[in-house]
C-alpha positions in Angstrom: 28.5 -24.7 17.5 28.8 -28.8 18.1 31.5 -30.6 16.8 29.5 -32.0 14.1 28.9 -28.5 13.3 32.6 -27.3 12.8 33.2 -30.3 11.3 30.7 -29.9 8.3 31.8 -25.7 8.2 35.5 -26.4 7.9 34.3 -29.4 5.2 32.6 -26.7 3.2 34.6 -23.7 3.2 37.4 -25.6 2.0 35.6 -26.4 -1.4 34.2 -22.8 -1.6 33.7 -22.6 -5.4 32.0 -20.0 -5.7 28.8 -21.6 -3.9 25.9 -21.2 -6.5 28.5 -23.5 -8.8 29.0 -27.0 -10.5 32.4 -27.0 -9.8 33.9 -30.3 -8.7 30.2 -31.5 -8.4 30.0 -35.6 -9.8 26.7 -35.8 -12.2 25.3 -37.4 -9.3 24.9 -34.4 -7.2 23.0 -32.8 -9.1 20.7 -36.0 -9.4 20.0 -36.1 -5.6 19.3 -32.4 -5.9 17.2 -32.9 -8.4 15.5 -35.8 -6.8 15.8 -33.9 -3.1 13.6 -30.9 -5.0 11.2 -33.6 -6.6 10.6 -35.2 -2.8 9.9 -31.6 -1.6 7.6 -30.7 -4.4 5.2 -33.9 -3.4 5.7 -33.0 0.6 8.1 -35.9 1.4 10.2 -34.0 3.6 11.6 -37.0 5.4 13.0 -38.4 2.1 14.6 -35.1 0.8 16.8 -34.5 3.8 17.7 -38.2 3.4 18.6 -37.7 0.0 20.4 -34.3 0.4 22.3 -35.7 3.7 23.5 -39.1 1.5 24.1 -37.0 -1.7 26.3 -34.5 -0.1 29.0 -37.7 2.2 28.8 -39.1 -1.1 29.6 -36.1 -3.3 32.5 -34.7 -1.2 33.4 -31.3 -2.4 29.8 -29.9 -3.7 29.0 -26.5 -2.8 25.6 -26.4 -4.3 24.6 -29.7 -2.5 26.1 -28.9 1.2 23.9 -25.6 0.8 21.0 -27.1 0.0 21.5 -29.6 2.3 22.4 -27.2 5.3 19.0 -24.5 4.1 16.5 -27.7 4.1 18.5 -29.1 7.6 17.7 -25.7 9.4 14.2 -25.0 7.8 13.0 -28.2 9.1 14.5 -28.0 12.4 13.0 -24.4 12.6 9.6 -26.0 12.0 10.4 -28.6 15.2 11.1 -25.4 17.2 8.0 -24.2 15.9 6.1 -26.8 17.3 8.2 -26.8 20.6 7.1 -22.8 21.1 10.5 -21.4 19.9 12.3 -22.2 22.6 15.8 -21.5 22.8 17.1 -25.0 23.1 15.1 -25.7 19.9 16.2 -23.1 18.1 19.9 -24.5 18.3 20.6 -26.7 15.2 18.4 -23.7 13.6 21.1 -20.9 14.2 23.7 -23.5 13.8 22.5 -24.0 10.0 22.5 -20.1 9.4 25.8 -19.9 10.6 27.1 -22.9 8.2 25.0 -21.1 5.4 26.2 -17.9 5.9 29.3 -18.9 5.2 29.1 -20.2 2.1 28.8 -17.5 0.0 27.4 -13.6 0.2 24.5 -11.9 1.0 23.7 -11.6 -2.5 24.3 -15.1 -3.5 22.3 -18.5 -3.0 23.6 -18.5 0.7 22.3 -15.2 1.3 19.3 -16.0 0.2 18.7 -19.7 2.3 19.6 -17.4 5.5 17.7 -15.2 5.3 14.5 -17.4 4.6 15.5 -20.0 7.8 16.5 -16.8 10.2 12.5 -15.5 8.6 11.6 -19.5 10.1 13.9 -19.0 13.3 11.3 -15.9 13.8 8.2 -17.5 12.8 9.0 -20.4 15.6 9.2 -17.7 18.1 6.1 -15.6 16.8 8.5 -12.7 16.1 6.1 -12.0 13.0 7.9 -8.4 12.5 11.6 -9.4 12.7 10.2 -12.4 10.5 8.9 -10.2 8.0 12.0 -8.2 7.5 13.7 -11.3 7.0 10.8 -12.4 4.1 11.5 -9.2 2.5 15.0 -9.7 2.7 14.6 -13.2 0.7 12.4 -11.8 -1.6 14.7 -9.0 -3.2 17.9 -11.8 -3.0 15.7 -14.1 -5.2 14.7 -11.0 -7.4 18.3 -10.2 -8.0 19.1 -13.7 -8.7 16.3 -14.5 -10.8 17.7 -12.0 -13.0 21.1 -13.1 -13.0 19.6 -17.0 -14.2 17.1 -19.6 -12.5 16.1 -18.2 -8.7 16.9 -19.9 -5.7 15.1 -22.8 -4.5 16.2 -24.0 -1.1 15.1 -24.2 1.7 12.2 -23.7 -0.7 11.2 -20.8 -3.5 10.5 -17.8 -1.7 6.6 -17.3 -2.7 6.1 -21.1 -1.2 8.6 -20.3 1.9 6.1 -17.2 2.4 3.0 -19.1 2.6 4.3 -21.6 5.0 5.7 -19.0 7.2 2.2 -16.8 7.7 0.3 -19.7 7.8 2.7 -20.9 10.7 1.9 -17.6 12.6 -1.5 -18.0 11.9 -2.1 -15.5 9.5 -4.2 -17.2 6.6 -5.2 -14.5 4.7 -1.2 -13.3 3.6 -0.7 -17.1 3.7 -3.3 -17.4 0.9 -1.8 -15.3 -1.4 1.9 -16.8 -0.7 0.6 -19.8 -2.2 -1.2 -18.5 -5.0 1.8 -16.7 -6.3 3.8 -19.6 -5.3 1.0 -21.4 -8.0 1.5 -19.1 -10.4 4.8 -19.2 -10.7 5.1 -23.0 -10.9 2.3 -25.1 -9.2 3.3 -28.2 -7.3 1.7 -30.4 -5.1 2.6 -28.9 -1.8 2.2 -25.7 -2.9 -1.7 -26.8 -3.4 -2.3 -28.4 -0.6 -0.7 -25.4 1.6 -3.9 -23.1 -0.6 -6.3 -26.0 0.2 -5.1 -25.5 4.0 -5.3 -22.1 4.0 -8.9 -21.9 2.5 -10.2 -24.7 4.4 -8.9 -22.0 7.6 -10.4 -18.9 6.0 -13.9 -21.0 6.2 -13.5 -21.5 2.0 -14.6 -25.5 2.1 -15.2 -25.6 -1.6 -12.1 -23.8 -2.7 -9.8 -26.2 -0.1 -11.9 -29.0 -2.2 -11.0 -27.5 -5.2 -7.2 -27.2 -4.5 -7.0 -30.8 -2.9 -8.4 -31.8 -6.6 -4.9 -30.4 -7.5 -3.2 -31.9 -5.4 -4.0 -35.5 -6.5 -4.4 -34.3 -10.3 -0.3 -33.7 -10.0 0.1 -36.9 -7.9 -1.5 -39.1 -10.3 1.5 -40.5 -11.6 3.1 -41.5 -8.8 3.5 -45.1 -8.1 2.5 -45.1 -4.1 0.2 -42.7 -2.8 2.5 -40.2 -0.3 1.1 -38.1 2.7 -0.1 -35.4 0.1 -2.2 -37.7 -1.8 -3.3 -39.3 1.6 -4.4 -35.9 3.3 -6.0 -34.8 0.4 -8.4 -37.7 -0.4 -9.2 -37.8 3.1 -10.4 -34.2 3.0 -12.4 -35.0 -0.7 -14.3 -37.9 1.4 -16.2 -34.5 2.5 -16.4 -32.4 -0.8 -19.1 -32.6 -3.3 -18.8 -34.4 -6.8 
């Protein structure tokens, strides 16, 4: 691990609560969570690991907040490796956030559950789609047994919106497809729309991608300043039929 690395574990283990807890949290941790979730929801990655990096050297000793922050750190760097063909050297900060996440709390708790969906990324970036399948499987029955212990776990990201973006990374659309629409059905957001308008518009389904992009901007509406999902999606409506 880097310095930087140790330096955040050691900073975290000593507050270790139990992790899924408010303990010792100021009301303003839970804002940038809340906010950090919120930035997510409409696709503004860059923002919500800005807020969950401030949020958690501002908090101090906040379990629930150095989690998220560390299962949203190595889910996005997993993406980069992605992009960089899995290579080990990418995959680096990846394994370093499992390891900090691991730590924090059990295999059964919230920290079990953010491993195993960014070692199920760490796989996907290497096209390891069995090993990364094991690993969604794994996610899935952690957020089953939380869900039923209270809310289930949302970071890096709920686990029917994490599977989506992980078969549509390896190319499978059809699985990817049905992530999203479960990850619709059990509370749509914007991103979680415009991953189904992605996956359709692969599968060859133009007016169902149209139809989900609709979505997209229906739930954006509100929003002050149109973000990269709003963008992206009125660029593909240019194309669609009234």
């Amino acid at each position: 691990m880097s310095p930087d690395v140790i330096a955040w574990t050691l900073a975290l283990l000593a507050v270790a609560a139990p992790p899924a807890s408010q303990h010792d949290c100021p009301p303003a941790a839970s804002t940038a969570l809340e906010q950090a979730a919120d930035d997510s929801a409409r696709g503004d990655f860059a923002a919500a690991a800005e807020r969950l990096r401030l949020g958690y050297e501002s908090a101090g000793t906040c379990n629930p907040l150095g989690l998220a922050a560390w299962a949203w750190r190595g889910w996005m760097a997993a993406m980069e490796a992605a992009d960089r063909g899995g290579s080990p050297d990418a995959l680096a900060p990846v394994r370093d956030a499992i390891a900090v996440v691991t730590a924090l709390g059990e295999p059964r708790s919230e920290a079990g559950y953010a491993a195993a969906l960014v070692s199920a990324a760490a796989a996907a970036a290497q096209d390891e789609r069995e090993e990364m399948l094991v690993w969604i499987d794994e996610a899935h029955a952690r957020s089953a047994r939380l869900r039923l212990a209270g809310a289930p776990p949302r970071w890096p990201l709920t686990v029917d919106l994490a599977e989506g973006e992980l078969w549509r990374g390896v190319h499978d659309y059809e699985l990817a497809e049905a992530g999203f629409e479960r990850a619709i059905a059990a509370g749509e957001s914007p991103v979680a729309w415009r991953g189904l308008a992605r996956t359709r518009d692969r599968r060859g389904n133009v007016t169902g991608a149209c139809d989900a992009y609709r979505h997209v901007l229906r739930l954006l509406a509100a929003d002050p300043a149109p973000g990269v999902l709003a963008l992206e999606a009125r660029g593909y409506l240019v194309n669609c039929a009234p």
